[in-house]
C-alpha positions as a LaTeX table, in Angstrom:
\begin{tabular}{lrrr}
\hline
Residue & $x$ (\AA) & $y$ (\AA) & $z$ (\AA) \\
\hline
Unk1 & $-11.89$ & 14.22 & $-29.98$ \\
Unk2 & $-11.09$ & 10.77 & $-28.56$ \\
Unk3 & $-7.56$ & 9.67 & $-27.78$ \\
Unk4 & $-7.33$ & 6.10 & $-27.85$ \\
Unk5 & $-4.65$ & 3.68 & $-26.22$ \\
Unk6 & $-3.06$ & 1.79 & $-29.54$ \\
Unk7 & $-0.67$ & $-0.31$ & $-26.89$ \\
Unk8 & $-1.32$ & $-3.98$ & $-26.93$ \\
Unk9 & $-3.83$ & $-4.55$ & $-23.66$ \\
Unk10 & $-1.76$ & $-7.31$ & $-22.66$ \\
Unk11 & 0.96 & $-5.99$ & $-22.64$ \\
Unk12 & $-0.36$ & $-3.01$ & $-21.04$ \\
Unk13 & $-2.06$ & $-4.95$ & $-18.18$ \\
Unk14 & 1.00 & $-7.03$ & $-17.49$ \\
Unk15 & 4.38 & $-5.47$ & $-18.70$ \\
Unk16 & 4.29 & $-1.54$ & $-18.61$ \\
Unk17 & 1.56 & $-1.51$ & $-15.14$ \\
Unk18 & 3.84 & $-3.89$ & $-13.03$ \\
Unk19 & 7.37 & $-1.95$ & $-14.73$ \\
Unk20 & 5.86 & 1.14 & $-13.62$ \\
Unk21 & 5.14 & 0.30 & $-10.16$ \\
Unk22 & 8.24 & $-1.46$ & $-10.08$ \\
Unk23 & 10.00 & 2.16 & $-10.87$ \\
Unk24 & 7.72 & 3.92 & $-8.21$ \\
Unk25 & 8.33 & 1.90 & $-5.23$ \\
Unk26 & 11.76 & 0.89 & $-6.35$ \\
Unk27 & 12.57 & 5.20 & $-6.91$ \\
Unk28 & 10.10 & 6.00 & $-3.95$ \\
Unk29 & 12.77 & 3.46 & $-1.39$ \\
Unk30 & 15.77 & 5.19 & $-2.25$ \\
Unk31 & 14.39 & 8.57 & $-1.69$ \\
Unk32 & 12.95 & 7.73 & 1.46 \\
Unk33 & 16.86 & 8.69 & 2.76 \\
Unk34 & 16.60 & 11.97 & 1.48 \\
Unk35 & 13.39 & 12.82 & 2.59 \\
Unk36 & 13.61 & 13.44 & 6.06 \\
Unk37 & 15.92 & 16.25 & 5.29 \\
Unk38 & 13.56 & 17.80 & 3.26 \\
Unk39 & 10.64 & 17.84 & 5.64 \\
Unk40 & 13.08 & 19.79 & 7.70 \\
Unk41 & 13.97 & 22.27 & 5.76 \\
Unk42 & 10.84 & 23.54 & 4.00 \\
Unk43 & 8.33 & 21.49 & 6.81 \\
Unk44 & 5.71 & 19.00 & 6.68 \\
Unk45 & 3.14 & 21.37 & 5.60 \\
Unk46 & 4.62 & 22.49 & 1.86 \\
Unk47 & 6.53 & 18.92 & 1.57 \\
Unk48 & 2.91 & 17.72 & 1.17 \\
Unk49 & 2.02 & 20.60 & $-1.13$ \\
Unk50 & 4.81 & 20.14 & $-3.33$ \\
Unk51 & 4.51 & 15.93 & $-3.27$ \\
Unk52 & 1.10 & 16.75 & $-4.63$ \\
Unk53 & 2.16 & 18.88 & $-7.36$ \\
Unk54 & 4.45 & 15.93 & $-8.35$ \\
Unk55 & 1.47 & 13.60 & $-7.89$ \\
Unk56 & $-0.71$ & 15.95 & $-10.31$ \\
Unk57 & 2.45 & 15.66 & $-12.95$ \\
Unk58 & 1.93 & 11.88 & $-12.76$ \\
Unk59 & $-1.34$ & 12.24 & $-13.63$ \\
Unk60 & $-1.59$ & 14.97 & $-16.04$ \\
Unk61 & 0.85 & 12.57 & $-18.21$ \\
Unk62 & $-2.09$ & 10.18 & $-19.12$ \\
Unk63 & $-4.21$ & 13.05 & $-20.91$ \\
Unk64 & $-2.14$ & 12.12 & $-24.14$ \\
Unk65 & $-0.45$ & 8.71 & $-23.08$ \\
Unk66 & 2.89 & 7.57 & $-24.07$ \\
Unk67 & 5.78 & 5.27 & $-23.03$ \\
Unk68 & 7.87 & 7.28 & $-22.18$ \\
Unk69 & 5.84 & 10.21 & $-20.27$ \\
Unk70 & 4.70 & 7.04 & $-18.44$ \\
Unk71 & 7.85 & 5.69 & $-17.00$ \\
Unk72 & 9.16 & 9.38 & $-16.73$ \\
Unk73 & 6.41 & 10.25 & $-14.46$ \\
Unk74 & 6.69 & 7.09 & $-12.39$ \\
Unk75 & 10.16 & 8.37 & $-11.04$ \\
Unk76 & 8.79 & 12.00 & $-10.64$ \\
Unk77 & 5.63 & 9.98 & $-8.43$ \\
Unk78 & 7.98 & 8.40 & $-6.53$ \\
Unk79 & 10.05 & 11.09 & $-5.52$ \\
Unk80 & 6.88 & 12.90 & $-4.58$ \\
Unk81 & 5.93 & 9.56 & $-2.43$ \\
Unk82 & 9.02 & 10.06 & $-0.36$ \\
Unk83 & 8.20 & 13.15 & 0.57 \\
Unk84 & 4.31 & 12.55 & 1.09 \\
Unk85 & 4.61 & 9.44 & 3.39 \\
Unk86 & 7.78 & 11.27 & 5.17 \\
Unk87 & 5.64 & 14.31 & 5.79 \\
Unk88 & 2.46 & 12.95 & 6.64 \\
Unk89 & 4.22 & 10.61 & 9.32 \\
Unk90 & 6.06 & 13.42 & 10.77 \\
Unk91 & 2.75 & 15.82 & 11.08 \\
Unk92 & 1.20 & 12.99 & 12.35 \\
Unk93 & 2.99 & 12.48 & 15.36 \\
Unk94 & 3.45 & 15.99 & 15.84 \\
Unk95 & $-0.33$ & 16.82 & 16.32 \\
Unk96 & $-0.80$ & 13.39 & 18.40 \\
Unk97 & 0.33 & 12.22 & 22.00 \\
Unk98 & 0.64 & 9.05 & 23.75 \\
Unk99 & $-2.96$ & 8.84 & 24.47 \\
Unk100 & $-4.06$ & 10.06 & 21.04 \\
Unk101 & $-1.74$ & 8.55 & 18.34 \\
Unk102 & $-4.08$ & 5.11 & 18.05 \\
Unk103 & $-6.91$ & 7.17 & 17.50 \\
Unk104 & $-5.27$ & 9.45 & 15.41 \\
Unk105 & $-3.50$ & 6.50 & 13.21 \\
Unk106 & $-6.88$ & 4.51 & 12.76 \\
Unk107 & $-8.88$ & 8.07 & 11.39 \\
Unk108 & $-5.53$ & 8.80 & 9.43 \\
Unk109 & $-5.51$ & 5.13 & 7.70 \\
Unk110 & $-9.88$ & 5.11 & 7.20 \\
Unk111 & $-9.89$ & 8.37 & 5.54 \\
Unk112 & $-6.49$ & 7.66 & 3.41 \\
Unk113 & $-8.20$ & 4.55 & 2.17 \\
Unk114 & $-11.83$ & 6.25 & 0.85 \\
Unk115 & $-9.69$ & 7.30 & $-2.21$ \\
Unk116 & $-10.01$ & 3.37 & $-3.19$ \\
Unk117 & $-13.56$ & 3.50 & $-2.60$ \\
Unk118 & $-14.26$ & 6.60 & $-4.80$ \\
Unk119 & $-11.73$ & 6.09 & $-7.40$ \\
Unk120 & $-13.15$ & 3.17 & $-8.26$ \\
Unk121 & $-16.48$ & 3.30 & $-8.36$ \\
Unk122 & $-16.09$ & 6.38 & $-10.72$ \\
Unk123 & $-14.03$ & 4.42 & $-12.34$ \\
Unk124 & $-16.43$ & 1.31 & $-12.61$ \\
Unk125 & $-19.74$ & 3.45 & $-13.23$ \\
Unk126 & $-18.17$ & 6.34 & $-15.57$ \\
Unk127 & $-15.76$ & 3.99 & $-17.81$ \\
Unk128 & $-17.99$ & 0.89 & $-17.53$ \\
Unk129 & $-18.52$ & $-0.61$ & $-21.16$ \\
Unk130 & $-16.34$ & 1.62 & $-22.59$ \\
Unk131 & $-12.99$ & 0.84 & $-24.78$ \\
Unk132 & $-11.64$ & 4.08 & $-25.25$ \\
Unk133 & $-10.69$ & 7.48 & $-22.81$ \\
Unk134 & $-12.33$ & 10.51 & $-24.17$ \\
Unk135 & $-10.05$ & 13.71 & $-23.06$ \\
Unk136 & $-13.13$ & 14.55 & $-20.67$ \\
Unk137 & $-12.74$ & 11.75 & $-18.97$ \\
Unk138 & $-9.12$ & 12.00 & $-18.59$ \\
Unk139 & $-9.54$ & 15.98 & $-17.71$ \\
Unk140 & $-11.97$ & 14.89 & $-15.03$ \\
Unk141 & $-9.08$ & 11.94 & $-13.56$ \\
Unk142 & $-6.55$ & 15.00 & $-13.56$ \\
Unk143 & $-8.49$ & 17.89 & $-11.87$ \\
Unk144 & $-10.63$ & 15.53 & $-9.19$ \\
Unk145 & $-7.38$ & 13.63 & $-8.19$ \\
Unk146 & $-7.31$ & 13.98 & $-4.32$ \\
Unk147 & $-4.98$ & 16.35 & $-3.24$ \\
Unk148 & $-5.15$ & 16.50 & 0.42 \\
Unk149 & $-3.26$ & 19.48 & 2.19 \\
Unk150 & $-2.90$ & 19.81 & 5.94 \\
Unk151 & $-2.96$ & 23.09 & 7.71 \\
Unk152 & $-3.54$ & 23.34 & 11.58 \\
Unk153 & 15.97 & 21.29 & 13.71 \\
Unk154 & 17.68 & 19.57 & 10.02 \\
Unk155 & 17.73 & 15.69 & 10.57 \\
Unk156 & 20.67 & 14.43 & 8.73 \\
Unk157 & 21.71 & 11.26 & 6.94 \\
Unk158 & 23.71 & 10.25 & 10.53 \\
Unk159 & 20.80 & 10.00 & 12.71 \\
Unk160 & 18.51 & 7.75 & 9.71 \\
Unk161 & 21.79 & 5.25 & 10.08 \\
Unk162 & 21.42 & 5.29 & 13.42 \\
Unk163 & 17.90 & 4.72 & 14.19 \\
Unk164 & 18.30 & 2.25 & 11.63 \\
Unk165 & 20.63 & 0.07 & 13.42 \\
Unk166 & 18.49 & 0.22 & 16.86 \\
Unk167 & 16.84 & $-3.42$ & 17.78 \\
Unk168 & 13.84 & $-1.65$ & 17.33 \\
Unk169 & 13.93 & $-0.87$ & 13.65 \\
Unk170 & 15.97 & $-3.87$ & 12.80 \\
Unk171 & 12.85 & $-6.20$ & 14.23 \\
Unk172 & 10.31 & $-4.57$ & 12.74 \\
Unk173 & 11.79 & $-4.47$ & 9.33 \\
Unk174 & 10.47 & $-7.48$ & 8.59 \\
Unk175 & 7.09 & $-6.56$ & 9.23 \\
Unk176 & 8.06 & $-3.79$ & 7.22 \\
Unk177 & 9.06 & $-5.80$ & 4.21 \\
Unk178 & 6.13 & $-8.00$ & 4.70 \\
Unk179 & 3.59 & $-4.58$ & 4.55 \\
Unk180 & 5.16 & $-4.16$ & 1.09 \\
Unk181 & 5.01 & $-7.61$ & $-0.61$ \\
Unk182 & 1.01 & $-7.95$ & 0.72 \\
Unk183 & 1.22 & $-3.78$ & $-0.78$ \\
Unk184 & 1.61 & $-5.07$ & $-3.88$ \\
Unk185 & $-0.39$ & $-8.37$ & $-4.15$ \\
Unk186 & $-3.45$ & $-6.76$ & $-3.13$ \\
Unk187 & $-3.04$ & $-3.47$ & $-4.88$ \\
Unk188 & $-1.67$ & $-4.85$ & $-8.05$ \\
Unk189 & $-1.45$ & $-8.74$ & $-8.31$ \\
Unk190 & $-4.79$ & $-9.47$ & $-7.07$ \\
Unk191 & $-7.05$ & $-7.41$ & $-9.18$ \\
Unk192 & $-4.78$ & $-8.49$ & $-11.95$ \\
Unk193 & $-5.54$ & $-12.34$ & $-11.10$ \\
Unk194 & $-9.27$ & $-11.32$ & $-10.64$ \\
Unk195 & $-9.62$ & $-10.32$ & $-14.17$ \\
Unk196 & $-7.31$ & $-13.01$ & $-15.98$ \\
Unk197 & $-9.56$ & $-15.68$ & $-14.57$ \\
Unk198 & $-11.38$ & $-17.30$ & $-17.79$ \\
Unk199 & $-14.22$ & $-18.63$ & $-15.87$ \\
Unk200 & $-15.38$ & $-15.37$ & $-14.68$ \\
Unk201 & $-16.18$ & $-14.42$ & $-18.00$ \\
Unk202 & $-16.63$ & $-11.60$ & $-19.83$ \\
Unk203 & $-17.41$ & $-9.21$ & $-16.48$ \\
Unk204 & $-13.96$ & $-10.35$ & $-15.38$ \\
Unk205 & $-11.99$ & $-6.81$ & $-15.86$ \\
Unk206 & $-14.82$ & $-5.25$ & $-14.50$ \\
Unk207 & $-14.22$ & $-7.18$ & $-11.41$ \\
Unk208 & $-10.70$ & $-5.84$ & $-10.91$ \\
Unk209 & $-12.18$ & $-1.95$ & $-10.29$ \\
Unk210 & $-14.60$ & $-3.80$ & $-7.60$ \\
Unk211 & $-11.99$ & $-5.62$ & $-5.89$ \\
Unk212 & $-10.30$ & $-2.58$ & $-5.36$ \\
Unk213 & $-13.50$ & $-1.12$ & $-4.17$ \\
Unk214 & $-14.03$ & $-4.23$ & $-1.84$ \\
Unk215 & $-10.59$ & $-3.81$ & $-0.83$ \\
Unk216 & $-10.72$ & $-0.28$ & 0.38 \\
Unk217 & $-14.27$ & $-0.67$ & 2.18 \\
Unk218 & $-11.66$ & $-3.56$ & 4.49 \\
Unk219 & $-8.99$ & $-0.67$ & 4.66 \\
Unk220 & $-11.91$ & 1.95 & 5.88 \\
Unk221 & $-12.82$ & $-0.40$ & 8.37 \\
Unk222 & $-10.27$ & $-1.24$ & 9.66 \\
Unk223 & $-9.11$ & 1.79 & 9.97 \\
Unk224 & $-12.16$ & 3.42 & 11.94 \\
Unk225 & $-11.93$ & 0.02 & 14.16 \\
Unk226 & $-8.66$ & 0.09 & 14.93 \\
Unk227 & $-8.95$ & 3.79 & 15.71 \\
Unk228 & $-12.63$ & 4.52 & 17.43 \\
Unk229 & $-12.81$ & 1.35 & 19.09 \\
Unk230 & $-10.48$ & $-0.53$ & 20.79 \\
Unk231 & $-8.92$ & 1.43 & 23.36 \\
Unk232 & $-6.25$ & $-0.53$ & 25.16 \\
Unk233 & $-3.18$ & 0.75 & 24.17 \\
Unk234 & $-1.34$ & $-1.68$ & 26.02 \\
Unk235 & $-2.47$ & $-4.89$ & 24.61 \\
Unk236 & $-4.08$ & $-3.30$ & 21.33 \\
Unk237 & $-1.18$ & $-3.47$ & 18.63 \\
Unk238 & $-0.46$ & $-7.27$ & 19.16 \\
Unk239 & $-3.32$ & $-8.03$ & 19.25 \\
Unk240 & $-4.29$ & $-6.45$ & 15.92 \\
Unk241 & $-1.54$ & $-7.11$ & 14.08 \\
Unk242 & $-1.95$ & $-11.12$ & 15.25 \\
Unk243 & $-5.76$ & $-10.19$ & 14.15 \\
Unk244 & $-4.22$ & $-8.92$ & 10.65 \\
Unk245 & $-1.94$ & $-12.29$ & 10.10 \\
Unk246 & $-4.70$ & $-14.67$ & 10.89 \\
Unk247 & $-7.27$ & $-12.60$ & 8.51 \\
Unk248 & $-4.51$ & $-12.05$ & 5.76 \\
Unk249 & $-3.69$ & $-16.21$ & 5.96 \\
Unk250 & $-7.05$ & $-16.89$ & 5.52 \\
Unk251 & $-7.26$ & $-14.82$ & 2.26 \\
Unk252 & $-4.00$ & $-16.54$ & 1.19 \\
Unk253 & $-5.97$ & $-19.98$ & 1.62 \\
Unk254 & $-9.16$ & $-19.09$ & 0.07 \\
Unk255 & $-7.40$ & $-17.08$ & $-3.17$ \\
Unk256 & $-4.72$ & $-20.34$ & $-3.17$ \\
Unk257 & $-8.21$ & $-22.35$ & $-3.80$ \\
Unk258 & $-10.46$ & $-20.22$ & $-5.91$ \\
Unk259 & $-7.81$ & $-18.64$ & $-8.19$ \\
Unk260 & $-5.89$ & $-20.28$ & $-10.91$ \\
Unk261 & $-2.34$ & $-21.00$ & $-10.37$ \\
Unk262 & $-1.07$ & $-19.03$ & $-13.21$ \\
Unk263 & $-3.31$ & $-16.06$ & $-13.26$ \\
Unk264 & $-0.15$ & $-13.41$ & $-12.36$ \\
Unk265 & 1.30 & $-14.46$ & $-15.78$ \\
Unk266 & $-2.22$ & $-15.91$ & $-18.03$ \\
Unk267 & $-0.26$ & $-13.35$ & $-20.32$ \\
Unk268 & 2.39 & $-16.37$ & $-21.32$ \\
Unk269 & 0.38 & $-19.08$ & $-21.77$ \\
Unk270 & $-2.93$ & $-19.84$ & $-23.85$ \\
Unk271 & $-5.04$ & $-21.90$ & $-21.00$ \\
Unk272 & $-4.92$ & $-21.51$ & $-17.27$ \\
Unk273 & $-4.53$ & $-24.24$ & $-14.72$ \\
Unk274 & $-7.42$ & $-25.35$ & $-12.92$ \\
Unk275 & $-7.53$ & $-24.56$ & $-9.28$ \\
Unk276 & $-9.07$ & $-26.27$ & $-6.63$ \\
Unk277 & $-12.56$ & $-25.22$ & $-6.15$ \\
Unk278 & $-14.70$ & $-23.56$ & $-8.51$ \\
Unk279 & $-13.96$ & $-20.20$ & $-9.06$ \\
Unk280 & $-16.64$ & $-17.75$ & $-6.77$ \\
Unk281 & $-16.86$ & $-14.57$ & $-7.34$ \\
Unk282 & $-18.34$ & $-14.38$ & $-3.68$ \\
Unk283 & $-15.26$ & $-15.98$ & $-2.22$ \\
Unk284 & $-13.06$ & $-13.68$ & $-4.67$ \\
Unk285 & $-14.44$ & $-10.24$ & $-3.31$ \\
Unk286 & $-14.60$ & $-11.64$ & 0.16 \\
Unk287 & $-10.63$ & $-11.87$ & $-0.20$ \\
Unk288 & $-10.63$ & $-8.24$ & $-1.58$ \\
Unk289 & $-12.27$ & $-7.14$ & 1.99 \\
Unk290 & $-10.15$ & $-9.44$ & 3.82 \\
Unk291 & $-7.16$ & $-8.43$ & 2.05 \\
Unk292 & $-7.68$ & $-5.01$ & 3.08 \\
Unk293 & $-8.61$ & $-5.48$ & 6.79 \\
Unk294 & $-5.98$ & $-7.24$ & 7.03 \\
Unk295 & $-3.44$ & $-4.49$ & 5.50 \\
Unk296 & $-4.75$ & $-1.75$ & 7.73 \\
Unk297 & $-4.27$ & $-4.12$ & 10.60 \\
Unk298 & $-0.30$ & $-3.90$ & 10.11 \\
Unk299 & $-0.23$ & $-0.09$ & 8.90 \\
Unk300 & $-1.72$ & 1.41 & 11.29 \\
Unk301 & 0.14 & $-0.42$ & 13.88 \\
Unk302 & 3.22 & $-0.26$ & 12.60 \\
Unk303 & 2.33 & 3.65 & 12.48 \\
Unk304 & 1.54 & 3.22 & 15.90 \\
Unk305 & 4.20 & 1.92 & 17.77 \\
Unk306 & 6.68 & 4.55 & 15.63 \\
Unk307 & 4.84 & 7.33 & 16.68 \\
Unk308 & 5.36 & 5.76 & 20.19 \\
Unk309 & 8.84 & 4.71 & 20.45 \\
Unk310 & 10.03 & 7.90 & 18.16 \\
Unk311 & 8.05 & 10.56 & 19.08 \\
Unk312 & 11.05 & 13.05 & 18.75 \\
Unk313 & 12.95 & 11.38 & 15.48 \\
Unk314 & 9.68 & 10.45 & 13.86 \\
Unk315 & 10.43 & 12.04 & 10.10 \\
Unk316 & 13.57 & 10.24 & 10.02 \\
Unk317 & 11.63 & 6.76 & 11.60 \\
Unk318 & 9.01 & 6.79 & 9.22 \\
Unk319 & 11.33 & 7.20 & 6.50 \\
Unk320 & 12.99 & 3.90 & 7.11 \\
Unk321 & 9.16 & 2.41 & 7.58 \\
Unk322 & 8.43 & 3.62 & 3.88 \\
Unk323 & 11.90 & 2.96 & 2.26 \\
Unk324 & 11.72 & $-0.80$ & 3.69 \\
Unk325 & 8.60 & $-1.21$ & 2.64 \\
Unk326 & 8.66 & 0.42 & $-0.83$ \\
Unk327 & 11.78 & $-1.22$ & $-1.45$ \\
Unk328 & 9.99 & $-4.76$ & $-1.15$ \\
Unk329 & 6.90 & $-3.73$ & $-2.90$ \\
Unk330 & 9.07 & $-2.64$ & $-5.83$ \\
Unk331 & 10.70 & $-6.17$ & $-5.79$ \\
Unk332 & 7.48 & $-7.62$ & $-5.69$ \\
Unk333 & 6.06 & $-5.68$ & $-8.57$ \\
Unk334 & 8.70 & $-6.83$ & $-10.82$ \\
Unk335 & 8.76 & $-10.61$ & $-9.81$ \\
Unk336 & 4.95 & $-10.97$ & $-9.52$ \\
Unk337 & 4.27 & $-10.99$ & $-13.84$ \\
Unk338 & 6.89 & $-14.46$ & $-13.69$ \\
Unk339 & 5.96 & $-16.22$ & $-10.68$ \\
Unk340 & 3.11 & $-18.41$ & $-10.16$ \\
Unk341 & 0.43 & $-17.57$ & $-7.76$ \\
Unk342 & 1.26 & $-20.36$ & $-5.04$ \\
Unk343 & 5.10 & $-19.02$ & $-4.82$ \\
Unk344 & 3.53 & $-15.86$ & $-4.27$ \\
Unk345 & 1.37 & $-16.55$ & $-1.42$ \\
Unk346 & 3.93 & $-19.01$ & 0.40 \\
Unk347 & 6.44 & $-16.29$ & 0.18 \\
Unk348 & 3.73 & $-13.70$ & 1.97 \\
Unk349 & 3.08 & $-16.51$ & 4.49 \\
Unk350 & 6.57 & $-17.10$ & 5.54 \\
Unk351 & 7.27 & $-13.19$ & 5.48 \\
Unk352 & 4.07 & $-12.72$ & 7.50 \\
Unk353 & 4.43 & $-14.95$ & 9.87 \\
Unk354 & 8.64 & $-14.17$ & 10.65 \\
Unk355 & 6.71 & $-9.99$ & 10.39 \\
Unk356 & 4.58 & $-10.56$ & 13.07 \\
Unk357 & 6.15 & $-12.47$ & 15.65 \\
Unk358 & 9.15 & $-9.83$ & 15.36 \\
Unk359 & 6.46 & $-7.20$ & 16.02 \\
Unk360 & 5.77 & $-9.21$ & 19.18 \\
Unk361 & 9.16 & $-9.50$ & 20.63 \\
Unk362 & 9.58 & $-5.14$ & 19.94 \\
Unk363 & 6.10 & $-4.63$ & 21.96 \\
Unk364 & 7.43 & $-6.79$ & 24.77 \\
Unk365 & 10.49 & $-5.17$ & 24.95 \\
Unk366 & 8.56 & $-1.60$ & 25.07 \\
Unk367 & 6.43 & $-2.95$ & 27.97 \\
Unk368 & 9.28 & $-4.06$ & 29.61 \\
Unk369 & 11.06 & $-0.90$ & 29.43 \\
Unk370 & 7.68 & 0.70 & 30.44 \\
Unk371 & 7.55 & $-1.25$ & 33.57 \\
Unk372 & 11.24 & $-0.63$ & 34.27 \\
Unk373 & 10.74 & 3.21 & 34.20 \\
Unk374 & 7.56 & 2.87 & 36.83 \\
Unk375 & 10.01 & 1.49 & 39.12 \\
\hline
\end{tabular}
């Protein structure tokens, strides 16, 4: 028995995909307030469990697809991505000290990031060719879907509010923002301009499952770098995250000049604009890795100097990290099907740039309040 998608692929690519992770980030923000509060209650251990049931749910709905089991189950995957990112932040700076949370953040990041790795080269090898799901292939999506579970007090609404309105949090929330926006080009808009670009040719929506795969083996890296590697904790987070805006502004430039201005919306128009250079496929996957490098560079960093500065309020800390950040992804998601690529990138730019020197000015007011507290 085959079940096969009757939904316009158009409007599939570009309407419901980009709507739907619209709803996730845009549910998964506002529940970031409310998660803390569970992680206390029932701990970080069964908040994952439980986020992974709801993960399962979302995926389960796609054995016979519909519309509305689709958007239903992106609110019930966003709920579930509160908890998940809440909990997993919290256990992670439980089990990790000052002289183990860089290491601990890299390994956390590498390993998070093989899912894009394996999911899509099953995805490229097993559905390569083919233009319709089978119910064993969607069977095999919902029972191999990595569900991770760790094994190895009540933080209200009050102390979220006021950790929110610390100097701290308030300058890194724009690196915050800018984590989600670059979340969503290169998880979403990017693979989508990959295969809407005419001149790659009839291999082009095969290319958007090895972007992804290109994009995690940058994630992995930088991950294992970031966390193996370099070892000065003192200098080490500026220094990546200034690594991370100069790789990511690079990618900007190169996808500004290899991919056609209109590729985020090819779904309104009949012919695509030209863009500068010819379009590579070399120089398009070399932005995949790049783009992902580049992402870990500011995740595990910004994981980083949380863990750091609130080791004993992380859960509700991380909480604002992923409700500032979902919140702008989910903006991004719905804006990115109407906007041109250029607008797209310059907005990342200025976001990136204003994200990064804010980062600065909150490590150099930890090291001064380091050095005060030697004296």
């Amino acid at each position: 028995m085959k079940i096969c998608l009757k939904w316009d692929i158009q409007y599939l690519f570009y309407i419901l995909s980009f709507h739907s992770l619209g709803i996730i980030y845009g549910v998964f923000s506002f529940c970031n307030v409310l998660a803390p509060i569970i992680v206390t209650i029932i701990g970080p251990q069964f908040t994952m469990f439980l986020s992974g049931v709801l993960y399962s749910g979302y995926i389960a709905a796609f054995i016979i697809p519909s519309t509305w089991s689709f958007y239903f189950t992106s609110v019930v995957i966003g709920i579930g991505a509160a908890m998940l990112w809440t909990a997993q932040g919290h256990f992670l700076v439980e089990n990790s000290d000052a002289s183990t949370i860089n290491r601990n953040t890299g390994l956390f990041w590498a390993l998070l990031q093989c899912s894009m790795l394996f999911g899509n080269l099953y995805v490229y090898f097993d559905w390569k060719g083919k233009t319709e799901i089978t119910v064993a292939h969607q069977l095999i999506v919902v029972l191999f879907e990595p569900i991770v579970f760790f094994y190895c007090v009540f933080s209200p609404l009050e102390t979220i509010l006021e950790i929110f309105k610390t100097k701290t949090i308030l300058l890194l929330s724009f690196c915050m923002a800018y984590s989600g926006l670059e979340l969503s080009f290169y998880s979403g808009v990017y693979g989508t301009c990959i295969g809407a670009t005419t001149h790659f040719g009839d291999v082009a929506k095969g290319l958007i499952g090895i972007s992804g795969i290109v994009v995690g083996i940058g994630e992995i890296v930088g991950g294992g770098l970031f966390g193996l590697v370099l070892k000065n904790n003192r200098f080490r987070r500026t220094s990546v995250v200034f690594l991370g805006m100069v790789v990511h502004f690079v990618a900007f430039y190169l996808i500004f000049l290899n991919i056609p201005d209109d590729a985020p919306v090819a779904f309104q128009t009949s012919s695509q604009h030209k863009p500068y250079l010819v379009p590579s496929l070399s120089i398009a996957l070399l932005c995949s890795f790049l783009l992902g490098l580049g992402d870990s560079c500011f995740n595990t960093q910004l994981y980083s100097i949380l863990g750091r500065v609130f080791a004993e309020q992380s859960a509700p800390a991380f909480a604002i990290f992923k409700f500032i950040q979902s919140m702008f992804a989910a903006v991004a998601f719905f804006y990115s099907g109407y906007i041109l690529l250029t607008w797209q990138l310059l907005v990342m730019v200025i976001m990136g740039f204003t994200g990064t020197l804010c980062f600065f000015m909150v490590e150099r007011m930890q090291n001064m309040s380091a050095d005060i507290q030697e004296y």
